[in-house]
N, C-alpha and C positions, 0 to 999 in steps of 0.2 A: 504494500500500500504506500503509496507515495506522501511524502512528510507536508503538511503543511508549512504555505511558505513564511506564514507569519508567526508559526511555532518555535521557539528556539533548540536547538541541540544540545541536547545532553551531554555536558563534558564528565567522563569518564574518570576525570582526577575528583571531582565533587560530587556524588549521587544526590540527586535531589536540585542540584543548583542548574540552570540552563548557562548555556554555554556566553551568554551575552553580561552574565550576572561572574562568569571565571577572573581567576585573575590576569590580569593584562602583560600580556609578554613584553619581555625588553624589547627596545632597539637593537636591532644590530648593526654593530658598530663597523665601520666601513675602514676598510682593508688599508694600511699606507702603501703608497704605491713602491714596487718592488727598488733595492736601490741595484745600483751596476753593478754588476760582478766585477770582482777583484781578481779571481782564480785563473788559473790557467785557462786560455782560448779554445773553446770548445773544435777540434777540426773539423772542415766540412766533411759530413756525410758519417761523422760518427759522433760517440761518446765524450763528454770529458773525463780526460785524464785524471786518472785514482795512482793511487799508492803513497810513495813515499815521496814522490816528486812534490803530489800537491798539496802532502803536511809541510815539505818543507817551506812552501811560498810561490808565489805565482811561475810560470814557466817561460820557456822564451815568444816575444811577442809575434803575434800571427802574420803571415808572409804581405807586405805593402800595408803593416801597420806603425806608424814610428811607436820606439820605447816608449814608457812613461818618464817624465821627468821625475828628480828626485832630486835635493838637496845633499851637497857632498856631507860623509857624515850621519844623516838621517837612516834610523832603520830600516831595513826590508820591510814594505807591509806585506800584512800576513793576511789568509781568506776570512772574510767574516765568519761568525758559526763554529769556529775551531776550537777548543778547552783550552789554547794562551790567551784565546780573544777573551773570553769570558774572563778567565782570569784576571785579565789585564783590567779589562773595565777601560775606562775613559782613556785611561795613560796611557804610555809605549814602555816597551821593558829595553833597557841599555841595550844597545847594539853588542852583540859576542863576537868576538873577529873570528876571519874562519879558520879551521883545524882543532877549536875547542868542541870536546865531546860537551853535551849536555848534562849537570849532575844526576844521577839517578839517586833517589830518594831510597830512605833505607826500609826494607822490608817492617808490619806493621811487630811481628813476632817470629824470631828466628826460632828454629827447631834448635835444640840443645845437639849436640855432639856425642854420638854414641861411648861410653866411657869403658873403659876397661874393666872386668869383674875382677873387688877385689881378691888376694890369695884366698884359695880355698873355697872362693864360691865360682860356682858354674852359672849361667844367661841363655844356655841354652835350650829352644823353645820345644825342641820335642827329640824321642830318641827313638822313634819307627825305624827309623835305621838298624837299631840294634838286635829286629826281630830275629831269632831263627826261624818261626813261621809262621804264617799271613794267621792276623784274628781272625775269630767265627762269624760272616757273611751273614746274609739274610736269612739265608735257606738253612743254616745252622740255629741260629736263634728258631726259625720258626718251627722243625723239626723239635727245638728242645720244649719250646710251649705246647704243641701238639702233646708230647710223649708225657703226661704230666706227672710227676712224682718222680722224675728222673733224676735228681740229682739227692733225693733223701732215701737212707733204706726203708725196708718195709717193716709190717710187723715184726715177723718171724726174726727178722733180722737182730731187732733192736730187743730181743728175749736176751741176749748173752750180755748185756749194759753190765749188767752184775756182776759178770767172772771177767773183765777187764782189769789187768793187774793196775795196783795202786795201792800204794805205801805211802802217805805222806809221813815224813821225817823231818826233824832238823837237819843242820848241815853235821857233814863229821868233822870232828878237824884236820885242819892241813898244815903244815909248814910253809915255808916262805920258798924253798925249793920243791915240792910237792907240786904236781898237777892236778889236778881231782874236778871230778864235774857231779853235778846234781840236773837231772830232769823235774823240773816244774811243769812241765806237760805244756804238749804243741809244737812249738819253733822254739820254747822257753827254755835255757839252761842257765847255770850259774857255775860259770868257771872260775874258779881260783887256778892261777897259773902266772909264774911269776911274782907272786906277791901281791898280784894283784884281784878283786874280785868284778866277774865282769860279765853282763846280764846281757844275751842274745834273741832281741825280738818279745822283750819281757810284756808279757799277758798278763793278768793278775785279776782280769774282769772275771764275774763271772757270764756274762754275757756280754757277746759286739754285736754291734750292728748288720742284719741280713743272715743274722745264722741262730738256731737253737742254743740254748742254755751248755753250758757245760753237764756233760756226762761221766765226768769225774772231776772231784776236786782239785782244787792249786797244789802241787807239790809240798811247797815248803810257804810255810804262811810269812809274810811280808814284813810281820815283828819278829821273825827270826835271820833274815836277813842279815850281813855285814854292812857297815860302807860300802858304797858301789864306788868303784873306779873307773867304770869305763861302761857306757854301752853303746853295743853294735844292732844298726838297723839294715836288714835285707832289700826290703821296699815297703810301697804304701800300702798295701793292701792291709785291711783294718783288722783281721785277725793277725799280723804282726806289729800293726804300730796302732797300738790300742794309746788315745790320748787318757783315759782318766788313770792309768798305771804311770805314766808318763808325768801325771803333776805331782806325782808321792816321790820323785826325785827332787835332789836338792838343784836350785838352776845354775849352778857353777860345777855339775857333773861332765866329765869329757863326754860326748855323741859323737859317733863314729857313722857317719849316714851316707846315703848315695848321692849321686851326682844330682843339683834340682832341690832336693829334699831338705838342706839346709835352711829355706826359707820358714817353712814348717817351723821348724825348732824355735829360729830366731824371733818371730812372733808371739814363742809360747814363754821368754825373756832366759831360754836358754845361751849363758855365754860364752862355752865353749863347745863351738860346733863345727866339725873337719869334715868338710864335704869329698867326696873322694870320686874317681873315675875309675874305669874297670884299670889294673894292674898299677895303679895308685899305690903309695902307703904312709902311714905314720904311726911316730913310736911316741909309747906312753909310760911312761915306768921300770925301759928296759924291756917294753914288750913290743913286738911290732904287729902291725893291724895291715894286711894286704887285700884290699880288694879286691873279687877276683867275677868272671861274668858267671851267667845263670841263662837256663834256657826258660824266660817267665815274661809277664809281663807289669806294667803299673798302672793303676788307676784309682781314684780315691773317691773322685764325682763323678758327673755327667760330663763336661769337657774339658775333663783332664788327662785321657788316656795316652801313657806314655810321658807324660812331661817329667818325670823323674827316672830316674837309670835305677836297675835292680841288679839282686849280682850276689854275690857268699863272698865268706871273709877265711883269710886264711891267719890266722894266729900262732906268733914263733916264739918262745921264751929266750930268756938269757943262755939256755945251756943246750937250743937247738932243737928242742923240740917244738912239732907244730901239729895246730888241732884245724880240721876246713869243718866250717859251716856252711851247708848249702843251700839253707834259707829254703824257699819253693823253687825247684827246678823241673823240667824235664831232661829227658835222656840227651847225651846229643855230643857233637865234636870238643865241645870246651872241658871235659873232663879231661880226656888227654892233654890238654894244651898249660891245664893247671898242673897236672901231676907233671910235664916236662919242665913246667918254669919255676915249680917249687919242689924238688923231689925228696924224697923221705918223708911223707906225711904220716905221722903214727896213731893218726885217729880222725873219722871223720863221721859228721853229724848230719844224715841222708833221711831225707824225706822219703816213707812209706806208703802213706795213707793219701785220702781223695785222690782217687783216680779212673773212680767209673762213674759213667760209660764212657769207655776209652774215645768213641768217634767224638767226645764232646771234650779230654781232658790228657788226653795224648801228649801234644805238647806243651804242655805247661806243669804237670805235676809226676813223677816217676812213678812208675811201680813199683812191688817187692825184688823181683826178678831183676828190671832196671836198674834198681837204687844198687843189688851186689853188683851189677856190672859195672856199672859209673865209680863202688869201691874200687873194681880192679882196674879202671882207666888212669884211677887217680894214682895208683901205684900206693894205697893206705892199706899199711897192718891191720888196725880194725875198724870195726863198722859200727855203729850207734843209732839205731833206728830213731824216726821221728816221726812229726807231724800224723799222729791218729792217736784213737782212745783219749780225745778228749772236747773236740769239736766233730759232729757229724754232716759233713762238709762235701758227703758223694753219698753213694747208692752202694756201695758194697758192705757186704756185713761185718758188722763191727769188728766182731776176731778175725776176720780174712787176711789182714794183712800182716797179722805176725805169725800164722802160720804157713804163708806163703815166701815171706823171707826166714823164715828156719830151713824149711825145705829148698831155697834157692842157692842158700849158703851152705849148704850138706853139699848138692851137688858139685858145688866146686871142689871138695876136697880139702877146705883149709880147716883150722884149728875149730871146736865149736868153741873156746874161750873167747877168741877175738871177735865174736858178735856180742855185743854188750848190749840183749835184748833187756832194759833195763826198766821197771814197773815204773807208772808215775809215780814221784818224787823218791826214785832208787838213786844212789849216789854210788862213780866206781873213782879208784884212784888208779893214777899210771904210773 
């Protein structure tokens, strides 16, 4: 229907108001007229000239045009529009004679200068390098969610909890020449050796983080303890660096830790902390601490996998004897490589336990079988089992694995003495 012509239109900005009744627009204000170009001469039949010719200032004049005049002295003008012009505003800025660079202004915030890590600490951002072999992929993880209850035993299994040897004791005594160890259960010992007393991956919770409670007690309870003088740490993994065992140390105790790992420490106002690399060492007391590698890997959070080195210690006294800690290893070429560069080891402290289902823990944790052959890669008189009967941390049952390193070590033929299948909190001396 057609608008009547004496009706007014509805403006859109006011409902209700007709358009006669709107508010009144400006004027529009009328354009000053363009002024002359300054800039380089456009040539016929194209573009003007861009780049750096015509930041620098007008170009040469166009063919049957005379120059512009200029007073001797007077600056170059510059094109209008340009960030000097504005700059400048009304004035001229000093004429620059030519062959002067222009000063360049100093950046608003310089980056600092990568600084050198001091001694004994490492900066380096991750150690996938140091895998022996590729972590578990997608189709690994999702096979393990699929299979469910694969990584804890079953009932039947968890029936023998009870006949799991364990003796908790004090310490015995030892001399200042004496070597002697006590098993606190897991990765946990307490060497005396050298005169010194000295706590390996010391656990003392009764529960960490992502695993069951303990299914046997602490060895040797914590108020029977000496002075610690030294402890060594494997890696992060929270069944061996448990933090609430870790603040019942005094903070001026020596830590002997991986490469990366020192940060750890130094946050928790530990302050002596001797970060170390694989075949690294340092001595304490007349003892020496050699770090030595491990087939494992480290992670403590969500994106932190790898950013600390993992690895076993090799420990020498004043009178030449030495004890290897293997911390969590698999099987693999670096036993040989430690028995070559350390030889005559007279005792070594080898991981048994969690290790099934092997497609899931193969390379990261040994077997019984494994652990005696990694003894005899290492070229070590005896053997010291570890790591089980105390956290249930895989799917096999519970006694499996010291019946399977008795019978491993029969096979070979060597002494039954030199396996020091030792109960939790059993102490032997050498």
């Amino acid at each position: 229907m057609p608008r009547h012509p004496h009706r007014p239109r509805r403006d859109p900005r006011h409902p209700g108001r007709g358009r006669r009744h709107a508010r009144p627009r400006r004027t529009p204000r009328t354009r000053r007229p363009a002024r002359p170009r300054r800039g380089p001469a456009r040539p016929p039949g194209g573009r003007p000239v861009r780049g750096p010719a015509h930041r620098r200032g007008p170009g040469p004049p166009a063919p049957g045009r005379p120059p512009p005049l200029r007073r001797p002295g007077a600056p170059r003008p510059r094109p209008r529009g340009t960030r000097r012009h504005r700059r400048a505003g009304a004035g001229e800025r000093p004429h620059r004679p030519a062959g002067h660079a222009r000063p360049r202004r100093p950046p608003l915030r310089r980056r600092p200068r990568p600084r050198e890590p001091a001694p004994g600490r490492h900066r380096r951002r991750s150690y996938r390098d140091r895998l022996t072999a590729p972590l578990p992929g997608v189709r690994a993880v999702t096979r393990l969610a699929r299979e469910a209850g694969a990584l804890r035993p079953g009932t039947e299994a968890r029936r023998d909890v009870p006949l799991l040897p364990c003796a908790p004791a004090p310490l015995p005594p030892a001399g200042p020449g004496v070597l002697a160890l006590t098993w606190a259960g897991h990765a946990s010992w307490i060497l005396r050796i050298g005169g010194l007393t000295v706590l390996t991956d010391p656990v003392w919770s009764h529960r960490i983080l992502g695993t069951p409670p303990r299914v046997t007690p602490v060895g040797v309870p914590w108020a029977s303890l000496p002075p610690v003088d030294a402890v060594v740490i494997s890696h992060n993994h929270y069944d061996h660096l448990d933090a609430p065992t870790l603040r019942r140390l005094p903070r001026t105790t020596p830590v002997l830790v991986p490469a990366g790992l020192g940060r750890w420490f130094r946050r928790r106002r530990f302050t002596r902390v001797h970060e170390l690399d694989w075949w690294q060492g340092r001595e304490i007391g007349g003892v020496t601490f050699d770090f030595v590698p491990a087939h494992h890997w480290s992670r403590r959070g969500l994106l932190d996998t790898c950013r600390t080195l993992w690895g076993g210690w090799v420990l020498t006294d004043p009178q030449g004897r030495k004890v290897h800690f293997a911390g969590d290893t698999g099987y693999g070429h670096w036993f040989t490589e430690i028995g070559r560069r350390h030889p005559g080891i007279d005792l070594t402290l080898m991981p048994i336990g969690a290790y099934a289902p092997r497609w899931w823990l193969r390379d990261v944790h040994c077997d019984p079988e494994e652990a005696v052959a990694a003894c005899a890669d290492l070229g070590a008189r005896r053997m010291a089992p570890m790591h089980w009967a105390t956290f249930l941390l895989s799917a096999e049952p519970v006694l499996e694995p010291l019946t399977r390193v008795r019978a491993a070590w029969a096979r070979t033929g060597r002494p039954r003495e030199d396996l020091w299948d030792l109960p939790v909190g059993g102490s032997r001396t050498l």
